[in-house]
C-alpha positions as protocol buffer text, in pm:
chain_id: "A"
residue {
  index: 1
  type: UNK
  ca { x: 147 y: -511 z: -3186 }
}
residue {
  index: 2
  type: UNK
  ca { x: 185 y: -226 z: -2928 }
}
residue {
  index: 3
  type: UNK
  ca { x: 94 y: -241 z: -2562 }
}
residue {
  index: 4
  type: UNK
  ca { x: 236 y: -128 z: -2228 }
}
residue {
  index: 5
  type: UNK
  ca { x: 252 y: -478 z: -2082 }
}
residue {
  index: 6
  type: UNK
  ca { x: 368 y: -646 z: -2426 }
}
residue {
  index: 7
  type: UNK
  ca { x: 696 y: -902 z: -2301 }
}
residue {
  index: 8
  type: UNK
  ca { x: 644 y: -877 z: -1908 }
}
residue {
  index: 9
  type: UNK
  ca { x: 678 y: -1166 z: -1819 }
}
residue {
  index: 10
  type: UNK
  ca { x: 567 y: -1298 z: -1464 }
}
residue {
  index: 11
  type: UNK
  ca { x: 820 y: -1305 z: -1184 }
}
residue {
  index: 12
  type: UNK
  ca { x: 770 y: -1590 z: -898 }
}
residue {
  index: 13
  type: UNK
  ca { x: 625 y: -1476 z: -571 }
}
residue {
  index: 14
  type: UNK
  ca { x: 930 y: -1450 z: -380 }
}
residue {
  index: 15
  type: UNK
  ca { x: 1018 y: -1261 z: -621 }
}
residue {
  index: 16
  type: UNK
  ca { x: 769 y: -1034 z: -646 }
}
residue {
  index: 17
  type: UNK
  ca { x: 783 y: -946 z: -282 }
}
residue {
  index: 18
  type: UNK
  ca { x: 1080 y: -875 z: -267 }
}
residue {
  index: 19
  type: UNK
  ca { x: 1084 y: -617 z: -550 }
}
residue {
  index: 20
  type: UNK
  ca { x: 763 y: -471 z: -350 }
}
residue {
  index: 21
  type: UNK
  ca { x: 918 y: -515 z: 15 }
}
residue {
  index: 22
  type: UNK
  ca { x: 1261 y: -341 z: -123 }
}
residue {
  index: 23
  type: UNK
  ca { x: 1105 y: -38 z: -299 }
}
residue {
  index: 24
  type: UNK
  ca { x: 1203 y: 287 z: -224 }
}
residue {
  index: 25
  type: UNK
  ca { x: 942 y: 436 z: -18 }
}
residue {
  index: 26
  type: UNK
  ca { x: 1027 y: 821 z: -86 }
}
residue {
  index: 27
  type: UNK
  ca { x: 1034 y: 738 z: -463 }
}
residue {
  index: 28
  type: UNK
  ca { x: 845 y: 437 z: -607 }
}
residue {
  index: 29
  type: UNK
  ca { x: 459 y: 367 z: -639 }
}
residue {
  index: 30
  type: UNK
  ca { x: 510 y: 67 z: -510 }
}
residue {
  index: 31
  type: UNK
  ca { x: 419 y: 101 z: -136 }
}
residue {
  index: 32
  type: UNK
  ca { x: 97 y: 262 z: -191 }
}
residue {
  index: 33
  type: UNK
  ca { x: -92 y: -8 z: -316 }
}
residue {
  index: 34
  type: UNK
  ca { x: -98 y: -355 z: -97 }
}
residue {
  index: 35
  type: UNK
  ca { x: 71 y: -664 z: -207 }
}
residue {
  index: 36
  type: UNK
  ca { x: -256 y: -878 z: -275 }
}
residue {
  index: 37
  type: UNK
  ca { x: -326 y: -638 z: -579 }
}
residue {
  index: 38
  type: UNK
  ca { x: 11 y: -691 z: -785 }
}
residue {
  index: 39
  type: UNK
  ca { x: 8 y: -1045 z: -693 }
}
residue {
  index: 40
  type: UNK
  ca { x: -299 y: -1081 z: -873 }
}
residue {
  index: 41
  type: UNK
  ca { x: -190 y: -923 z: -1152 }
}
residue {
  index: 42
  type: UNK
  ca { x: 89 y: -1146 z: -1136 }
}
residue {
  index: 43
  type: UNK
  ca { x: -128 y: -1416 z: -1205 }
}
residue {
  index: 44
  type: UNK
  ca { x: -301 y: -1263 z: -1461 }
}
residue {
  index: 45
  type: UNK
  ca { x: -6 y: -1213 z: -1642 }
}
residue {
  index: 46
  type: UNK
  ca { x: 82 y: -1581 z: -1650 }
}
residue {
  index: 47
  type: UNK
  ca { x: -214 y: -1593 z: -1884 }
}
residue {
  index: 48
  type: UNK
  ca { x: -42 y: -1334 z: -2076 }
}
residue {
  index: 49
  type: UNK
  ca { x: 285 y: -1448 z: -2164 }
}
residue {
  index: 50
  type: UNK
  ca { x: 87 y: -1716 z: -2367 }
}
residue {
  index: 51
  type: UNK
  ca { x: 61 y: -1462 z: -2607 }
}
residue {
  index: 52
  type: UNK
  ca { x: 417 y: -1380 z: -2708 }
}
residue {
  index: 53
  type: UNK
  ca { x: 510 y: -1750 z: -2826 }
}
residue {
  index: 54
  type: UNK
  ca { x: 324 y: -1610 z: -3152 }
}
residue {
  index: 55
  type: UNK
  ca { x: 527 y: -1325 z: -3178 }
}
residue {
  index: 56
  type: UNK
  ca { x: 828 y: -1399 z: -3397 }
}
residue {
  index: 57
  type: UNK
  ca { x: 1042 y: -1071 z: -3284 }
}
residue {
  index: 58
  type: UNK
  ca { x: 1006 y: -924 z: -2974 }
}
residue {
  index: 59
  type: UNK
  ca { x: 1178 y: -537 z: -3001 }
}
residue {
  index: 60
  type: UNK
  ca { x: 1184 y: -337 z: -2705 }
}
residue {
  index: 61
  type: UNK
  ca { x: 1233 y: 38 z: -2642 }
}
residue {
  index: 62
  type: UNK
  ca { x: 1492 y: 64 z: -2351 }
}
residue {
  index: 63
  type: UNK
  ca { x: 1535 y: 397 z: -2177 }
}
residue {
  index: 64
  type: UNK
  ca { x: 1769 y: 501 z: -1894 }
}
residue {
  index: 65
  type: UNK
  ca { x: 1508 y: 532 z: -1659 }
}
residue {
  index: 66
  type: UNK
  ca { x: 1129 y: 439 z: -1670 }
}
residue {
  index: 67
  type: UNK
  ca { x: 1068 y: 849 z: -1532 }
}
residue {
  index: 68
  type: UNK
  ca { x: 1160 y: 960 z: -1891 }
}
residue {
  index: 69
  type: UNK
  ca { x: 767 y: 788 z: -1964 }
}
residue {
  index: 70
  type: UNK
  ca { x: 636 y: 1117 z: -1778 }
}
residue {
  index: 71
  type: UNK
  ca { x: 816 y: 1391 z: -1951 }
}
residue {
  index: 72
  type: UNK
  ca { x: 732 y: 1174 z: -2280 }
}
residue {
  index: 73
  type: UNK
  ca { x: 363 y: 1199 z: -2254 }
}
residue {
  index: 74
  type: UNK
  ca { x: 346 y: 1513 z: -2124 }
}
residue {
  index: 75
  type: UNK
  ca { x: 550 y: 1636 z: -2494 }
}
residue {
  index: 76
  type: UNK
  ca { x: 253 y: 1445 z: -2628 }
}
residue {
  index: 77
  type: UNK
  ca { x: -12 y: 1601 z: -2430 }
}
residue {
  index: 78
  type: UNK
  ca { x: 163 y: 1970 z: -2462 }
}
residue {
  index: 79
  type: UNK
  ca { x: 181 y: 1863 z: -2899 }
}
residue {
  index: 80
  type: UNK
  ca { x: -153 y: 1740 z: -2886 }
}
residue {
  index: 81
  type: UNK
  ca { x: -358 y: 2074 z: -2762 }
}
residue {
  index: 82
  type: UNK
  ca { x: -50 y: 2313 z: -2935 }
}
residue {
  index: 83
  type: UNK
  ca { x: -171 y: 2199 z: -3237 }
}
residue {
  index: 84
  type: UNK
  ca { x: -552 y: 2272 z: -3177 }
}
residue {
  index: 85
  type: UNK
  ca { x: -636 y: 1900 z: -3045 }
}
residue {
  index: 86
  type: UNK
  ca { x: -717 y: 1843 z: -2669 }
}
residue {
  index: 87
  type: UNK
  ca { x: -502 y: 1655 z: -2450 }
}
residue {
  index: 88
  type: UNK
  ca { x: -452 y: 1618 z: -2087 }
}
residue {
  index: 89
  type: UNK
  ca { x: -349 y: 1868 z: -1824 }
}
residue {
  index: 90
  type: UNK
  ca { x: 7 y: 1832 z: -1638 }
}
residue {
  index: 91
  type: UNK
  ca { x: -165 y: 1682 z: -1333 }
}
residue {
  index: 92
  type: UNK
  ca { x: -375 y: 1427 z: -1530 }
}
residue {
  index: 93
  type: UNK
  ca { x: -47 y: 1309 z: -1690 }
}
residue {
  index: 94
  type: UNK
  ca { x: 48 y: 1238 z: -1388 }
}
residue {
  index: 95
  type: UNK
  ca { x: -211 y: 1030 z: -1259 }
}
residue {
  index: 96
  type: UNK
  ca { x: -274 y: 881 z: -1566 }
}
residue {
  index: 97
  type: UNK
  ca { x: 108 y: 733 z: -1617 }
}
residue {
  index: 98
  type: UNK
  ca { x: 104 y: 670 z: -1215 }
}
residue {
  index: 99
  type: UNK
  ca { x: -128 y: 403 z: -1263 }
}
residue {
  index: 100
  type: UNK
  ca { x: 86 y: 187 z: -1517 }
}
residue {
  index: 101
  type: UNK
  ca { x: 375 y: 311 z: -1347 }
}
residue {
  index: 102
  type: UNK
  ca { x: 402 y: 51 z: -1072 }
}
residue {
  index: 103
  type: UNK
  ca { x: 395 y: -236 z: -1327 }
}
residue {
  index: 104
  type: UNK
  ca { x: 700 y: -33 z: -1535 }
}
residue {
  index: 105
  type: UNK
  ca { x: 880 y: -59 z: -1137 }
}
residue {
  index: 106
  type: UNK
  ca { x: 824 y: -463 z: -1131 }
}
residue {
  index: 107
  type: UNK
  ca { x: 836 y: -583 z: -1450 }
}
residue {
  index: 108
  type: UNK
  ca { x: 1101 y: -325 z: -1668 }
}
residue {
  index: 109
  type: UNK
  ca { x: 1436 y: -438 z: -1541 }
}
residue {
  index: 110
  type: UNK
  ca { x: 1331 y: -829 z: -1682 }
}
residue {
  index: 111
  type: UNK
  ca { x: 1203 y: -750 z: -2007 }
}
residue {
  index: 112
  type: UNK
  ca { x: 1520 y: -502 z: -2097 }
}
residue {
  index: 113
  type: UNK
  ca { x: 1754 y: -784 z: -1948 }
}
residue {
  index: 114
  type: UNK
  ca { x: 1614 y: -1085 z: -2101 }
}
residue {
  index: 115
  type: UNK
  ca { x: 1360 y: -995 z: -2322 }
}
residue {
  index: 116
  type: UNK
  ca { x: 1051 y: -1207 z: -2393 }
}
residue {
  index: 117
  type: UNK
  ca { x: 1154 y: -1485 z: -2608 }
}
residue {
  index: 118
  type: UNK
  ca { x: 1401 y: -1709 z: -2725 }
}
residue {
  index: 119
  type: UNK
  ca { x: 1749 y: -1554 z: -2733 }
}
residue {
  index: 120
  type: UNK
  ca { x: 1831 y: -1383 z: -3037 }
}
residue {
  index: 121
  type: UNK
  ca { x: 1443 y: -1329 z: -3136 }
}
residue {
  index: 122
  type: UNK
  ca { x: 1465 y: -1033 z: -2915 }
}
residue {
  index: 123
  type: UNK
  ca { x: 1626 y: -650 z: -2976 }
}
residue {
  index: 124
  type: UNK
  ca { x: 1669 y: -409 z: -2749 }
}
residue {
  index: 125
  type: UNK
  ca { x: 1673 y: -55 z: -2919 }
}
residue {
  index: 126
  type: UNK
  ca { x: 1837 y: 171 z: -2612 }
}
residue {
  index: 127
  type: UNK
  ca { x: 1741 y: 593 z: -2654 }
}
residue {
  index: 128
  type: UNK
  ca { x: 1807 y: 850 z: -2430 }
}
residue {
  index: 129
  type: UNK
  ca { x: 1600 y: 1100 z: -2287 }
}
residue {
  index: 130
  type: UNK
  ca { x: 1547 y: 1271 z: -2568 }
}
residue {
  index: 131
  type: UNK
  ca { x: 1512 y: 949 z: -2782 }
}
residue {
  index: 132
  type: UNK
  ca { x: 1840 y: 932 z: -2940 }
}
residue {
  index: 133
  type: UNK
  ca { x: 1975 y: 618 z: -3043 }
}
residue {
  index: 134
  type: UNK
  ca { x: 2223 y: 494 z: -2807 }
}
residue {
  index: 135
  type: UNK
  ca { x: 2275 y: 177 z: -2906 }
}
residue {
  index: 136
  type: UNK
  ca { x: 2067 y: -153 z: -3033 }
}
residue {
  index: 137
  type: UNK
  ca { x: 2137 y: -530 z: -2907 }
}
residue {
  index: 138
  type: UNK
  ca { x: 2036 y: -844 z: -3015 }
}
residue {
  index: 139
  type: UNK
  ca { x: 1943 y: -1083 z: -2735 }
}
């Protein structure tokens, strides 16, 4: 199964606000959407994490840094209309990924540290910028 959200798991709400309430303002997405709205989604993704008690593995693509998702799908866009396809401009990149982005800012750091089930069901698979393998962990 592939999916942006698959293994975020739900963080409480003091939690939660304190990710939002300590984002960077000059660099995260954070800060320009209100509270209410990824609170909700919080919810929402209670509902959610139901789902991965059927998945026996959980294997996770780690990266250095969640901006490495830009220059990633922009390669894809840019391979997409080189080789006669269509694909998206720079700029709708952009605002595409920017509106998963936010959930990547919340959620990330607790799926790559814990994964999403039991310990030792779960594999992190680290790559670089260039996807290289770094290195992979069981955890």
């Amino acid at each position: 199964m592939d999916g942006w959200f698959n293994g975020f798991c739900s963080l409480d709400e003091h939690q939660l606000l304190l990710k939002y309430m300590t984002a960077n303002y000059s660099s995260s997405l954070l800060p320009k959407h209100p509270f209410h709205n990824f609170s909700d989604l919080n919810v929402k993704l209670k509902e959610y994490e139901k789902i991965w008690s059927f998945f026996d593995y959980f294997v996770l693509l780690a990266t250095d840094s969640i901006k490495n998702v830009y220059n990633w799908r922009l390669q894809q866009e840019h391979a997409l209309i080189k080789n006669g396809g269509t694909g998206m401009s720079d700029s709708a990149v952009l605002k595409f990924v920017d509106r998963y982005m936010p959930m990547y800012e919340i959620y990330y750091d607790k799926v790559c540290a814990i994964g999403c089930l039991e310990p030792g069901n779960n594999l992190r698979i680290e790559i670089d910028s260039e996807r290289n393998l770094i290195q992979c962990n069981e955890y």
